[in-house]
PDB file of N, CA, C and O in Angstrom:
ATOM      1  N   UNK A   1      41.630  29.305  -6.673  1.00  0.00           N
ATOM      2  CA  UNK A   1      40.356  28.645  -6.522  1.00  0.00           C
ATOM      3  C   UNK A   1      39.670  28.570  -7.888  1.00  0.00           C
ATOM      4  O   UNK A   1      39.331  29.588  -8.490  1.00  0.00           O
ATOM      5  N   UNK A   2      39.486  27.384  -8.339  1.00  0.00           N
ATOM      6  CA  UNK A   2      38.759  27.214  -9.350  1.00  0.00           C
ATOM      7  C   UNK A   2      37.178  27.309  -9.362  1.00  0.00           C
ATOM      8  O   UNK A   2      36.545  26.892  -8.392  1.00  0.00           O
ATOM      9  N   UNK A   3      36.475  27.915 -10.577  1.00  0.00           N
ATOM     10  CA  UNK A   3      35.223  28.203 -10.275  1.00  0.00           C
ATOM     11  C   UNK A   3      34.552  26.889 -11.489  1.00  0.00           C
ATOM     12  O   UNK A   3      35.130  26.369 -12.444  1.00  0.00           O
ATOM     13  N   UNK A   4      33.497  26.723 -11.094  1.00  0.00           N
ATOM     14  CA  UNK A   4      32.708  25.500 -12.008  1.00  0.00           C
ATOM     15  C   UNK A   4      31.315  25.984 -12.175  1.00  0.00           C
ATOM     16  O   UNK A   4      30.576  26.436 -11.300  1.00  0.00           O
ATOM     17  N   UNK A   5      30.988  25.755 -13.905  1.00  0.00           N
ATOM     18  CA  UNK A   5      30.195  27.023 -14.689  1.00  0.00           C
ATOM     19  C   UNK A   5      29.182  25.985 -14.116  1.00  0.00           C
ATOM     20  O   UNK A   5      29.649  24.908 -13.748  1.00  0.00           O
ATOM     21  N   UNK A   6      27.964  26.181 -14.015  1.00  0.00           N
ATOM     22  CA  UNK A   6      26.704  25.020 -14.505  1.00  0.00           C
ATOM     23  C   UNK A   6      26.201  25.550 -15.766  1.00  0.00           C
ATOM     24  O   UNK A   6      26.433  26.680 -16.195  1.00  0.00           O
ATOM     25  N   UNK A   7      25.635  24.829 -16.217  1.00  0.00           N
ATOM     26  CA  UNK A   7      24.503  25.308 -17.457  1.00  0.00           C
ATOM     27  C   UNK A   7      23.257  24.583 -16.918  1.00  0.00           C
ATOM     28  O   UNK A   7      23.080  23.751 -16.028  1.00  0.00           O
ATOM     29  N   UNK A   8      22.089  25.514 -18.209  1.00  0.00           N
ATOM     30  CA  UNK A   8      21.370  24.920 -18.050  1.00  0.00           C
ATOM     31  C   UNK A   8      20.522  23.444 -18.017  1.00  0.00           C
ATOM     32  O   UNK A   8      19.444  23.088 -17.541  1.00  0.00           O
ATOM     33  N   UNK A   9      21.940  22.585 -19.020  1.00  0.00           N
ATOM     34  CA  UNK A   9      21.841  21.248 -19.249  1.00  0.00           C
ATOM     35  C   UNK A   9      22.131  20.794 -17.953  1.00  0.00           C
ATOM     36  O   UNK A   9      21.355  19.908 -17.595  1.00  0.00           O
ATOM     37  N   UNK A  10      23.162  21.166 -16.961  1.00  0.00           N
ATOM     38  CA  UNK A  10      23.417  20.499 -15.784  1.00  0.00           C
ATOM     39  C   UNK A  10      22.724  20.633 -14.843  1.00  0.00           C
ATOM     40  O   UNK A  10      22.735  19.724 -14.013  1.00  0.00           O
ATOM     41  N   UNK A  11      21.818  21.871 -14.607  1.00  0.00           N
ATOM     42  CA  UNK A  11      20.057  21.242 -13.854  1.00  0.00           C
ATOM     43  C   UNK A  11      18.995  20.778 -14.251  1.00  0.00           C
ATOM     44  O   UNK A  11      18.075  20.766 -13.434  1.00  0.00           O
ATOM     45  N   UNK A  12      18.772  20.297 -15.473  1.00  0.00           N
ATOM     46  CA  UNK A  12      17.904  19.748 -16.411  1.00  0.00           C
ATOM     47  C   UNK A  12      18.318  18.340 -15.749  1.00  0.00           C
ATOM     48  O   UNK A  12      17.355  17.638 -15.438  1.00  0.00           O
ATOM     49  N   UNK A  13      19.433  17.884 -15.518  1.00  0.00           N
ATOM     50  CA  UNK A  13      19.774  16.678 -15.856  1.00  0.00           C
ATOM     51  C   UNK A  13      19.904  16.220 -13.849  1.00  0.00           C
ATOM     52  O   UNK A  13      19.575  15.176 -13.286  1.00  0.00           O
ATOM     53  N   UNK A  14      20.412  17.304 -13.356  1.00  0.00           N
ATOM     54  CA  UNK A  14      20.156  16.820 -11.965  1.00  0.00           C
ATOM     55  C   UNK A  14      18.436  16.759 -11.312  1.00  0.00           C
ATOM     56  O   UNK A  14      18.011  16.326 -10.241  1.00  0.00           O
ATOM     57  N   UNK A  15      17.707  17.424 -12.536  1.00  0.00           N
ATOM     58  CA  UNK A  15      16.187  17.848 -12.146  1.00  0.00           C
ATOM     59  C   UNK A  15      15.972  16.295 -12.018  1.00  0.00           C
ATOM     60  O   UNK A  15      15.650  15.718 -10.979  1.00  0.00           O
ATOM     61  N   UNK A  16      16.231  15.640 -13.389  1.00  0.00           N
ATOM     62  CA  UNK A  16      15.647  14.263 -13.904  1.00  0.00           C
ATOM     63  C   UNK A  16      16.069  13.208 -13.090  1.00  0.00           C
ATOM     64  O   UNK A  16      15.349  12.319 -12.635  1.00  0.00           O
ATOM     65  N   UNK A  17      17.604  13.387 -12.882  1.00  0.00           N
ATOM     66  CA  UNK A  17      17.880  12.725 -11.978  1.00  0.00           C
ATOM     67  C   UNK A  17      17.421  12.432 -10.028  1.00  0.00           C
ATOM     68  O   UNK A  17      17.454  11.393  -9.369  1.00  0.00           O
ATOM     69  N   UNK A  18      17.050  13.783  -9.652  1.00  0.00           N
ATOM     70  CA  UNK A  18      16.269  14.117  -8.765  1.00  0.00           C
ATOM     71  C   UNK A  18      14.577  13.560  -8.491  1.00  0.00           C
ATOM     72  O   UNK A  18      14.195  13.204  -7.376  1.00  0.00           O
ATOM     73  N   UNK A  19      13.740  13.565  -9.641  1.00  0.00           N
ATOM     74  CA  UNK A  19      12.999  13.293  -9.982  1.00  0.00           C
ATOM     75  C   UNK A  19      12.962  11.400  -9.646  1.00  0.00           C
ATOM     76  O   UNK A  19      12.248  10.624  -9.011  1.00  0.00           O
ATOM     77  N   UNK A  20      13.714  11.354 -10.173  1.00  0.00           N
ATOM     78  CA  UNK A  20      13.818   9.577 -10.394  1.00  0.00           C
ATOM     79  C   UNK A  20      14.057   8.775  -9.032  1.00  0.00           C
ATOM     80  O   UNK A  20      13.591   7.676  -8.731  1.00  0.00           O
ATOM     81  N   UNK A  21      14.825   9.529  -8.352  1.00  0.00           N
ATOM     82  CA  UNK A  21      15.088   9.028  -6.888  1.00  0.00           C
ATOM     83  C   UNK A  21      13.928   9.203  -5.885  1.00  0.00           C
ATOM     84  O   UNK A  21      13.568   8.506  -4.936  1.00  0.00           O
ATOM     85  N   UNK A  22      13.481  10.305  -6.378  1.00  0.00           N
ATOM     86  CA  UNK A  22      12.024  10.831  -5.496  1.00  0.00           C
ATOM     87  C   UNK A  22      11.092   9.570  -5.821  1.00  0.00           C
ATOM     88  O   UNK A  22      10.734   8.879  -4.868  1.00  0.00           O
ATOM     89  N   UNK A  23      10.645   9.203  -7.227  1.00  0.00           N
ATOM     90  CA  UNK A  23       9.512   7.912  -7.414  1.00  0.00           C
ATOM     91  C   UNK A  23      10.042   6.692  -7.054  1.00  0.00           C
ATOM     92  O   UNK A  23       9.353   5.767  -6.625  1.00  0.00           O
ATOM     93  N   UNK A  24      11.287   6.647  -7.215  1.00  0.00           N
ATOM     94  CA  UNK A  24      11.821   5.203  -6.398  1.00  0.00           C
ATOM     95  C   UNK A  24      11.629   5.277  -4.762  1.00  0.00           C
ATOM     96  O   UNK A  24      11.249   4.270  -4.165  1.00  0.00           O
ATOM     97  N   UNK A  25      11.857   6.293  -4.179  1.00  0.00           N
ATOM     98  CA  UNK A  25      11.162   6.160  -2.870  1.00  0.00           C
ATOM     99  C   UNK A  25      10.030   6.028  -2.697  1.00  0.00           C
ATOM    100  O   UNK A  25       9.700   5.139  -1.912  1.00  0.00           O
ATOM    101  N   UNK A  26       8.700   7.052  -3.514  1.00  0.00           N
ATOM    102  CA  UNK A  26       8.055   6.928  -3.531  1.00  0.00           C
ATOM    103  C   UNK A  26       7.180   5.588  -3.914  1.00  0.00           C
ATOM    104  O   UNK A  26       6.004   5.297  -3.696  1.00  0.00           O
ATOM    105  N   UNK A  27       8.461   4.760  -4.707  1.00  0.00           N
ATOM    106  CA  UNK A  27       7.237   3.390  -5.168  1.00  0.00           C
ATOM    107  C   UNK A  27       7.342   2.305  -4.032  1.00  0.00           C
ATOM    108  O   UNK A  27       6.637   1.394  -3.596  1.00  0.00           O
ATOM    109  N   UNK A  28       8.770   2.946  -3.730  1.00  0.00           N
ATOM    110  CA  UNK A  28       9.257   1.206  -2.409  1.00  0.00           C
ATOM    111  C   UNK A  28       8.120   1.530  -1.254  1.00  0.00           C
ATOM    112  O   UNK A  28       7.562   0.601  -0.671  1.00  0.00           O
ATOM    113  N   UNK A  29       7.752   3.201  -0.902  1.00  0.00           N
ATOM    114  CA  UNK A  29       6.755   3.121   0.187  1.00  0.00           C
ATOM    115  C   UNK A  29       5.509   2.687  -0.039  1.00  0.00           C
ATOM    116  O   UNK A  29       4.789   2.447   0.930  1.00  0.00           O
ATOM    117  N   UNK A  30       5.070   2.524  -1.255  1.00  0.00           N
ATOM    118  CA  UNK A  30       3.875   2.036  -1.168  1.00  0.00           C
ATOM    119  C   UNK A  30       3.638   0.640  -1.597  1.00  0.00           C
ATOM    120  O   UNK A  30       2.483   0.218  -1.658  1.00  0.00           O
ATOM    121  N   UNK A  31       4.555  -0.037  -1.871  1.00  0.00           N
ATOM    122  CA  UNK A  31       4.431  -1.519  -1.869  1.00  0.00           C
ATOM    123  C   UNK A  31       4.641  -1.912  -0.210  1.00  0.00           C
ATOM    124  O   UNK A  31       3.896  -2.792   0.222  1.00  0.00           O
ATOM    125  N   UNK A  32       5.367  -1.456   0.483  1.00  0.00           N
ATOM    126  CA  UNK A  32       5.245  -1.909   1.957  1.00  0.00           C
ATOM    127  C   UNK A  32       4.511  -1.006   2.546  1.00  0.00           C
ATOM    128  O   UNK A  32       4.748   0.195   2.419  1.00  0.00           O
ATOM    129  N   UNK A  33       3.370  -1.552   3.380  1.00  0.00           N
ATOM    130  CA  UNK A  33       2.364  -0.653   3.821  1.00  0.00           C
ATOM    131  C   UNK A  33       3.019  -0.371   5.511  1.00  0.00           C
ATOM    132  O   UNK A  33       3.707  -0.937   6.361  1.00  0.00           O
ATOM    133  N   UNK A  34       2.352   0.756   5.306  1.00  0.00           N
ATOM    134  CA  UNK A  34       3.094   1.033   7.049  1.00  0.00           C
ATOM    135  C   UNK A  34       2.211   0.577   8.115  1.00  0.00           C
ATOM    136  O   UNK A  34       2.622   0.347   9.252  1.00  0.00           O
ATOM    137  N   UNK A  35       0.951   0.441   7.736  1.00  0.00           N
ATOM    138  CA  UNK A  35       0.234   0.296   8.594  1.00  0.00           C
ATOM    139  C   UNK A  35      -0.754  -1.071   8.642  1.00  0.00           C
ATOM    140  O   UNK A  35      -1.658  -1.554   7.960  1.00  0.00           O
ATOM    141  N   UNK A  36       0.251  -1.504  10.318  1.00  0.00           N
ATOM    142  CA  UNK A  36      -0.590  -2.559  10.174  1.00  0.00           C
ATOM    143  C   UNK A  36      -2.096  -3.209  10.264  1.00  0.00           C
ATOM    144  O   UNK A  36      -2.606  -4.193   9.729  1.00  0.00           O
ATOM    145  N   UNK A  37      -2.478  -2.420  10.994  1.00  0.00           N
ATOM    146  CA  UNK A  37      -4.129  -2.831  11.099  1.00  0.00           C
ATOM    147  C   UNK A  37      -5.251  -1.779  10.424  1.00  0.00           C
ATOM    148  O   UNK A  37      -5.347  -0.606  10.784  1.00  0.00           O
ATOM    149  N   UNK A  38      -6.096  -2.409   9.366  1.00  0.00           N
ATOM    150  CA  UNK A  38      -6.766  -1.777   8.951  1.00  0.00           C
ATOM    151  C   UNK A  38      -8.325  -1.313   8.588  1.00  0.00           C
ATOM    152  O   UNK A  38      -9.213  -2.165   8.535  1.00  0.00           O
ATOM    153  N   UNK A  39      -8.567  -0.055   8.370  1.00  0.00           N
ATOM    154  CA  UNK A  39     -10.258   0.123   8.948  1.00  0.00           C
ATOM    155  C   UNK A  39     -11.066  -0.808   7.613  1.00  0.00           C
ATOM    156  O   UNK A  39     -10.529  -1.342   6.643  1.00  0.00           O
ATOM    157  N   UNK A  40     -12.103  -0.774   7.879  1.00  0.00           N
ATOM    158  CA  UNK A  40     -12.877  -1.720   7.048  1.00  0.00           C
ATOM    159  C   UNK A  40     -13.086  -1.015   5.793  1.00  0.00           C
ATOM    160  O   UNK A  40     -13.176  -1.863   4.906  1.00  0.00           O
ATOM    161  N   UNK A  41     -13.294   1.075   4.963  1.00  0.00           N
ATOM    162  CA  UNK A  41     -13.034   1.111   4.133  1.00  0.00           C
ATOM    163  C   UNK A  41     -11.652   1.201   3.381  1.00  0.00           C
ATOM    164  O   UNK A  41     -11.550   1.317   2.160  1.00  0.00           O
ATOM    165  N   UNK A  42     -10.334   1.115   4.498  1.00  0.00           N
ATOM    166  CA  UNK A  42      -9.573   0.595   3.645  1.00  0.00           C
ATOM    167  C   UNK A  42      -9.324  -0.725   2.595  1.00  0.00           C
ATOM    168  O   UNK A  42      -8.985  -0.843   1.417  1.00  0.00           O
ATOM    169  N   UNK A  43      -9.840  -2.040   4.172  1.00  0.00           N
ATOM    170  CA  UNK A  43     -10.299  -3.254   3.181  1.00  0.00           C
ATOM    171  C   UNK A  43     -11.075  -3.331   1.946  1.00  0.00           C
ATOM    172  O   UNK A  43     -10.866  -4.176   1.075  1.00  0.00           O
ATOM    173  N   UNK A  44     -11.752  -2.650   1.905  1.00  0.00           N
ATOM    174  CA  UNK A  44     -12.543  -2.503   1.005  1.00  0.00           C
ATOM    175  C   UNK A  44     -11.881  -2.031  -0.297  1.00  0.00           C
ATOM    176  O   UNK A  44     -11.674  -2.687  -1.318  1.00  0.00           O
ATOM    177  N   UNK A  45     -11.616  -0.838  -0.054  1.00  0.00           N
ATOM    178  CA  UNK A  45     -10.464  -0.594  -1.094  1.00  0.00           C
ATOM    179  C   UNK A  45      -9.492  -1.158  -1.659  1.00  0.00           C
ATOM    180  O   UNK A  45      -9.184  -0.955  -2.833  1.00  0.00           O
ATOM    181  N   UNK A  46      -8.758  -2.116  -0.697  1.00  0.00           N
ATOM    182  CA  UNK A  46      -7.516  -3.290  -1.085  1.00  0.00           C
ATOM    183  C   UNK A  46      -8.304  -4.112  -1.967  1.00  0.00           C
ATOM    184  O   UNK A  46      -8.021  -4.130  -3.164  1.00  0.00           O
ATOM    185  N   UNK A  47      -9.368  -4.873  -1.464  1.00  0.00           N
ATOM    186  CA  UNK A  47      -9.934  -6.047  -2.041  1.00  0.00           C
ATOM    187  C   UNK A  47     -10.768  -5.549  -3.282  1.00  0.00           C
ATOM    188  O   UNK A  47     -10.947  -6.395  -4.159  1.00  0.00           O
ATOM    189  N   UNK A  48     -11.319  -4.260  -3.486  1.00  0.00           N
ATOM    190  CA  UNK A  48     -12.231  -4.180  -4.163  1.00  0.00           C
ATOM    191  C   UNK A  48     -13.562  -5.037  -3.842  1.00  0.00           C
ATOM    192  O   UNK A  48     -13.970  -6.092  -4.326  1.00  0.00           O
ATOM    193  N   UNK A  49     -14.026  -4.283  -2.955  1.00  0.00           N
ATOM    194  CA  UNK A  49     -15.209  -5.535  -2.583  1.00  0.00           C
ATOM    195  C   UNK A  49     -16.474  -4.323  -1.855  1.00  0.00           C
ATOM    196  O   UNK A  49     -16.389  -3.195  -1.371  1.00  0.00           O
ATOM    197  N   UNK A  50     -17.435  -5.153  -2.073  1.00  0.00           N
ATOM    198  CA  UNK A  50     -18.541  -3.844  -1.178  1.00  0.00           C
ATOM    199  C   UNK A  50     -18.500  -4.562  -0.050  1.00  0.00           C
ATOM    200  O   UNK A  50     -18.111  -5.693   0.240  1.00  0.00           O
ATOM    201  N   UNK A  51     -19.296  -3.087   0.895  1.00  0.00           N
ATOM    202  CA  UNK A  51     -19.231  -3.357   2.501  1.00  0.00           C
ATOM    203  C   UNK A  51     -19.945  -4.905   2.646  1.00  0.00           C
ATOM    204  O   UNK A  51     -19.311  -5.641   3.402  1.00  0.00           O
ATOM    205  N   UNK A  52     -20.973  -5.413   2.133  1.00  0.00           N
ATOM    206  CA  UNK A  52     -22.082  -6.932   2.236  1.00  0.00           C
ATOM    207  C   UNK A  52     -21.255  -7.794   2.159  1.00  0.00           C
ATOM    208  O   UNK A  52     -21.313  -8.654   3.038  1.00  0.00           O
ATOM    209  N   UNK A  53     -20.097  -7.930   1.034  1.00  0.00           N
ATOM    210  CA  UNK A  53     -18.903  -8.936   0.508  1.00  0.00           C
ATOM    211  C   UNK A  53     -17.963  -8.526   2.246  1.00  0.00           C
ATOM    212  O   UNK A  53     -17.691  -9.447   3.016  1.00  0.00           O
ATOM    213  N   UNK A  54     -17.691  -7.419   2.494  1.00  0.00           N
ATOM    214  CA  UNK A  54     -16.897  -7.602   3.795  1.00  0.00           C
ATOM    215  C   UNK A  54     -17.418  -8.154   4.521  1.00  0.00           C
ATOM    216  O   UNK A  54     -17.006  -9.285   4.781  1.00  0.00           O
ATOM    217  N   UNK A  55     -18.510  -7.657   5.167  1.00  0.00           N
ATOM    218  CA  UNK A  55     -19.215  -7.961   5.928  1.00  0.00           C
ATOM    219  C   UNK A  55     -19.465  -9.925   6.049  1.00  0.00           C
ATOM    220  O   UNK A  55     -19.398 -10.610   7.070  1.00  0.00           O
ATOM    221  N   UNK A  56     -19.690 -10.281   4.931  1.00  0.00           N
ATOM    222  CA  UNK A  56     -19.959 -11.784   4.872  1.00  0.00           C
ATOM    223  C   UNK A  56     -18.707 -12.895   5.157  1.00  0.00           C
ATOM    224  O   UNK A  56     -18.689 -14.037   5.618  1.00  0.00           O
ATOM    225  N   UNK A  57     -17.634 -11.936   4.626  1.00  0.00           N
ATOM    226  CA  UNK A  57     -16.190 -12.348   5.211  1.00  0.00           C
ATOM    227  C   UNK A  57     -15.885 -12.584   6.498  1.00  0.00           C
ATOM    228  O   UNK A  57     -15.347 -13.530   7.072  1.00  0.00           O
ATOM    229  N   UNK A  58     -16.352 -11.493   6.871  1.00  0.00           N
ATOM    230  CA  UNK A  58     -16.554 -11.643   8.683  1.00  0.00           C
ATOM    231  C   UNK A  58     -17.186 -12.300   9.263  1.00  0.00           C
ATOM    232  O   UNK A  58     -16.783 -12.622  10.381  1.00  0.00           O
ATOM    233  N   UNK A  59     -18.242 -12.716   8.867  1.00  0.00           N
ATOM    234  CA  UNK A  59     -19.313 -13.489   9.505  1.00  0.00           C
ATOM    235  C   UNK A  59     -18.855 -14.732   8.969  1.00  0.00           C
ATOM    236  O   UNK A  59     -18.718 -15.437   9.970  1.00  0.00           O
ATOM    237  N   UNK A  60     -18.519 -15.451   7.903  1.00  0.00           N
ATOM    238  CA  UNK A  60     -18.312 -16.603   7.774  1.00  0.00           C
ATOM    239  C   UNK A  60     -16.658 -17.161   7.934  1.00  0.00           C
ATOM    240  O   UNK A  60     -16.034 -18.118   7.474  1.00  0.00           O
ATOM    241  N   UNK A  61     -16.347 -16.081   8.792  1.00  0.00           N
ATOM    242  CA  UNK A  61     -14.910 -16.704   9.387  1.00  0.00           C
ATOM    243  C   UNK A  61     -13.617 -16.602   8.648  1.00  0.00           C
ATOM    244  O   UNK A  61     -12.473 -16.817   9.047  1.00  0.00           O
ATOM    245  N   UNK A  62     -14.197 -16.107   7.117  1.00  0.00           N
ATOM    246  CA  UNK A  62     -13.083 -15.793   5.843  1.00  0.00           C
ATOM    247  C   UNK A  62     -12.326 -15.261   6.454  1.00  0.00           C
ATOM    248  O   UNK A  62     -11.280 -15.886   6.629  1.00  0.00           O
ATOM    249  N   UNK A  63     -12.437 -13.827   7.108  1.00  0.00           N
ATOM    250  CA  UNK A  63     -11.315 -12.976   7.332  1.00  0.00           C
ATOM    251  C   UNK A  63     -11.109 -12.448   8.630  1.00  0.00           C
ATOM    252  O   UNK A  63     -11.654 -11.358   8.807  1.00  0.00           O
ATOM    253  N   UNK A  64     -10.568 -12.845   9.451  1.00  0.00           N
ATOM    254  CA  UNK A  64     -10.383 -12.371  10.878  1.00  0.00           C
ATOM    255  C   UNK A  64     -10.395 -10.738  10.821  1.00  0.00           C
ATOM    256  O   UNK A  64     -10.124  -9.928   9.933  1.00  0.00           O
ATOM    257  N   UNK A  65     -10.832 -10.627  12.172  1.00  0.00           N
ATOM    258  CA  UNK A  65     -10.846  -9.098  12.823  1.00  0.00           C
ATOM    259  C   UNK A  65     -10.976  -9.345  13.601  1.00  0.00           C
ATOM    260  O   UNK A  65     -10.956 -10.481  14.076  1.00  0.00           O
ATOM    261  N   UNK A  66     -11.281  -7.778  14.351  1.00  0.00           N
ATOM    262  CA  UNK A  66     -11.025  -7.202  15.733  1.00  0.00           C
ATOM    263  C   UNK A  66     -11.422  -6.104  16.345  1.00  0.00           C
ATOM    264  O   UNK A  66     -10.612  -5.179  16.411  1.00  0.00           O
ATOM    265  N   UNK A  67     -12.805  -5.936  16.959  1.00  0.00           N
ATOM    266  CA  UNK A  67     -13.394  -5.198  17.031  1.00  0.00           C
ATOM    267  C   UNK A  67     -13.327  -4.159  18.465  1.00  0.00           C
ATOM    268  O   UNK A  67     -13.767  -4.585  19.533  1.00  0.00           O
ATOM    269  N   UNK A  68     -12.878  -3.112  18.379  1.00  0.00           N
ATOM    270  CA  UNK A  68     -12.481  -2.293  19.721  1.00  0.00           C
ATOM    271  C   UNK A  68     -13.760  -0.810  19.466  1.00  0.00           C
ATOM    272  O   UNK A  68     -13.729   0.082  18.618  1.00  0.00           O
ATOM    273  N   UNK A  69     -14.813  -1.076  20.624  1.00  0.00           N
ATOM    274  CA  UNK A  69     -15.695   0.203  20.499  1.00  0.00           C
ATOM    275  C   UNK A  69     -16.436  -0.145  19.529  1.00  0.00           C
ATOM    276  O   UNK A  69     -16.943  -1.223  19.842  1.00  0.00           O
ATOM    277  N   UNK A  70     -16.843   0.237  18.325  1.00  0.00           N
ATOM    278  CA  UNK A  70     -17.694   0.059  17.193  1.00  0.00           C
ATOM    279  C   UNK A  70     -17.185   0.201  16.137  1.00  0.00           C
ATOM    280  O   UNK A  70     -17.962   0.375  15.198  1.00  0.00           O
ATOM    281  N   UNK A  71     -15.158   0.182  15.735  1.00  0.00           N
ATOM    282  CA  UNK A  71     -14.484   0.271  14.716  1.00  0.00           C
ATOM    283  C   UNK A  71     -14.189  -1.328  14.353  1.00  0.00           C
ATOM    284  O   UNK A  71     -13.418  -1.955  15.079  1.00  0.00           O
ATOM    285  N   UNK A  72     -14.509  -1.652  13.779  1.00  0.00           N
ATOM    286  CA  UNK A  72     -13.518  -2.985  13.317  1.00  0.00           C
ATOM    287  C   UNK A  72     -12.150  -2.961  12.188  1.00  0.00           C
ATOM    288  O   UNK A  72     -12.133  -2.429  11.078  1.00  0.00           O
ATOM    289  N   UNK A  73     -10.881  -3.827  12.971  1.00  0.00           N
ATOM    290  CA  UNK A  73      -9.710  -3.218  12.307  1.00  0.00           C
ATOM    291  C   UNK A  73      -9.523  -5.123  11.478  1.00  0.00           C
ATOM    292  O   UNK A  73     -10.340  -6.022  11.676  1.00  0.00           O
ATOM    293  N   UNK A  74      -8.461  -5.230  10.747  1.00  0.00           N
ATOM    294  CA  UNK A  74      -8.291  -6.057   9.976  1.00  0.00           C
ATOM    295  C   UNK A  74      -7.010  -6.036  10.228  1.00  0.00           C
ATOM    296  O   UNK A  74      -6.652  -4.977  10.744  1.00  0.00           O
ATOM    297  N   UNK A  75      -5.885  -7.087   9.998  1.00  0.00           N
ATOM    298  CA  UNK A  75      -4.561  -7.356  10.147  1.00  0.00           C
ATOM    299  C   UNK A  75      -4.200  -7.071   8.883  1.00  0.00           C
ATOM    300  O   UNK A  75      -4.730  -7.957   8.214  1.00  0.00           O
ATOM    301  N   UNK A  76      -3.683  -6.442   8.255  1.00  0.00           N
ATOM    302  CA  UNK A  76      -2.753  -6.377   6.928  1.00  0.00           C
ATOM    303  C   UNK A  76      -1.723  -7.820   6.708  1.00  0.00           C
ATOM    304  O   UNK A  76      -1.133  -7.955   5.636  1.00  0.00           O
ATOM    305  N   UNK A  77      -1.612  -8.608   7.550  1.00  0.00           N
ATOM    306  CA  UNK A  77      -0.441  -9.815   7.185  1.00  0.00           C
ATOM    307  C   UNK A  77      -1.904 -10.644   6.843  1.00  0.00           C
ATOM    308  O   UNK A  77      -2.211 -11.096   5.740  1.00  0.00           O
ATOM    309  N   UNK A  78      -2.779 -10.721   8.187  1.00  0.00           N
ATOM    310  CA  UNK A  78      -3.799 -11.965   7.787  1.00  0.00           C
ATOM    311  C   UNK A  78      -4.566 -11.910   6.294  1.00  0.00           C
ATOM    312  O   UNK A  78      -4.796 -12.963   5.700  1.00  0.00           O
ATOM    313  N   UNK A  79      -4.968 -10.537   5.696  1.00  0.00           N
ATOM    314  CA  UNK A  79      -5.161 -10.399   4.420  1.00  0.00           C
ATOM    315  C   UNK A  79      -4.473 -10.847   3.272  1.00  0.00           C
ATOM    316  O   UNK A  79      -5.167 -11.301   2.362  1.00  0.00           O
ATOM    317  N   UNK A  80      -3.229 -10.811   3.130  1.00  0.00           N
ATOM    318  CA  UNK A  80      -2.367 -11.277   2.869  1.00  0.00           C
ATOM    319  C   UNK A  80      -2.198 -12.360   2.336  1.00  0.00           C
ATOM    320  O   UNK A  80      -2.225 -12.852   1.208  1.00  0.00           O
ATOM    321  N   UNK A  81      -1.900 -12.833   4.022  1.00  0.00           N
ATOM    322  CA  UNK A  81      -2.012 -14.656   3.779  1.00  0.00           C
ATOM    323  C   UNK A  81      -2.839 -15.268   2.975  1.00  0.00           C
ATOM    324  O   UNK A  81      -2.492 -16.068   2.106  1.00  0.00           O
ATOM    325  N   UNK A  82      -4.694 -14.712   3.374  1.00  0.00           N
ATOM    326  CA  UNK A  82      -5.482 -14.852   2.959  1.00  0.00           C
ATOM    327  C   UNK A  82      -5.495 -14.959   0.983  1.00  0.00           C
ATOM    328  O   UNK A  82      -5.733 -15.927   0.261  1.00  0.00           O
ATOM    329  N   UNK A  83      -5.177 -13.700   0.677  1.00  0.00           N
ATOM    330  CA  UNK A  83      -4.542 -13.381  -1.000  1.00  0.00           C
ATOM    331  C   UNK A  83      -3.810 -14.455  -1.441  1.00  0.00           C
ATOM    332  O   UNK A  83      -4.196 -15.040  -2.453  1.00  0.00           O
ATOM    333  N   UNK A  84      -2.389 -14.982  -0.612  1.00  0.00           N
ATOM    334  CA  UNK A  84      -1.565 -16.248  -0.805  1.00  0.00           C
ATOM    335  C   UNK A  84      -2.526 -17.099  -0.983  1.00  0.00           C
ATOM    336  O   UNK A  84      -3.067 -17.131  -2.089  1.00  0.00           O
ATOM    337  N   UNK A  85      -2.962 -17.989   0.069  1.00  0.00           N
ATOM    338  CA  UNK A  85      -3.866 -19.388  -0.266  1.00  0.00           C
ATOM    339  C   UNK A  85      -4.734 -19.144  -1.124  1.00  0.00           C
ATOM    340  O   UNK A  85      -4.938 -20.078  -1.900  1.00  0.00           O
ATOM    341  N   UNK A  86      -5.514 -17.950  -1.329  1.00  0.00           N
ATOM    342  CA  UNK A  86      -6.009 -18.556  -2.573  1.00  0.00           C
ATOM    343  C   UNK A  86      -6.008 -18.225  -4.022  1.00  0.00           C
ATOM    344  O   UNK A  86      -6.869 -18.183  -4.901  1.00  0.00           O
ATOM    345  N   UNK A  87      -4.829 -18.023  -3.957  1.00  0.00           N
ATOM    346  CA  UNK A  87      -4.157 -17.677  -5.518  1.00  0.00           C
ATOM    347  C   UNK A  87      -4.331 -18.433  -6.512  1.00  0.00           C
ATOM    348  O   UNK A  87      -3.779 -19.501  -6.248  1.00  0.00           O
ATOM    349  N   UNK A  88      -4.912 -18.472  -7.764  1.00  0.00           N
ATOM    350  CA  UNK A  88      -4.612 -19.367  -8.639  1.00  0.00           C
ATOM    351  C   UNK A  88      -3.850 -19.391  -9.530  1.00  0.00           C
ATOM    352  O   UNK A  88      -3.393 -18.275  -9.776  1.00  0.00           O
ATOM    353  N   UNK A  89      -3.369 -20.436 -10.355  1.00  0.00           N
ATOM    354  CA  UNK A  89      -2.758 -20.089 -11.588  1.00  0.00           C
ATOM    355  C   UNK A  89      -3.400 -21.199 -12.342  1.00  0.00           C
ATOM    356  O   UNK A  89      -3.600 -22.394 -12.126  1.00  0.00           O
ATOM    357  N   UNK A  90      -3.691 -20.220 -13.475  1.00  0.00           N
ATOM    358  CA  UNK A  90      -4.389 -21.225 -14.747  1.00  0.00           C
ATOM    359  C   UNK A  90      -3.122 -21.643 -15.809  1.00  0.00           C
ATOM    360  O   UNK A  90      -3.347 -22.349 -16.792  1.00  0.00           O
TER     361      UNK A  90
END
C-alpha cells in the first residue's frame, strides 16, 4: 500500500481551489433570485427608489401588484420586464 505525503502547498492550493467553487456558487445564486414575489422594501432596494417613487408606481399603473391583508407583493418577472422596456442605449 502506497502512502501519499500532502504538504502544506497541497492544502493551500485545494483551500484556493475550494474557495473559488464556493463564490461561483455563490455568484450563480444571486443573479437568479429564488424568490418570486416581492415585499415592497425589497422593491425598493432592487430599484433604488423611495417608498413615494413606489408608491406612485402603483398608483399610476407603472408596476403591477398584489395586495393580500395589508402586505403588498410585486412579481420579480413583471419588474423585470418592466427594466427590459425601458432600457436605453445612448
Amino acid at each position: 500500500m502506497a502512502l501519499e505525503v500532502l504538504t502544506t502547498d497541497d492544502l493551500r492550493e485545494f483551500k484556493i481551489e475550494l474557495l473559488e467553487d464556493i463564490q461561483k456558487l455563490l455568484k450563480k445564486n444571486t443573479n437568479s433570485p429564488e424568490k418570486r414575489w416581492l415585499k415592497s422594501y425589497e422593491v425598493r432596494e432592487l430599484l433604488n427608489i423611495s417608498p413615494g417613487t413606489l408608491q406612485h408606481m402603483r398608483v399610476s399603473g407603472i408596476l403591477p401588484f398584489t395586495k393580500i391583508g395589508g402586505t403588498i407583493y410585486y412579481d420579480h418577472g413583471e419588474i423585470n420586464e418592466l427594466l427590459q422596456k425601458n432600457k436605453q442605449s445612448y
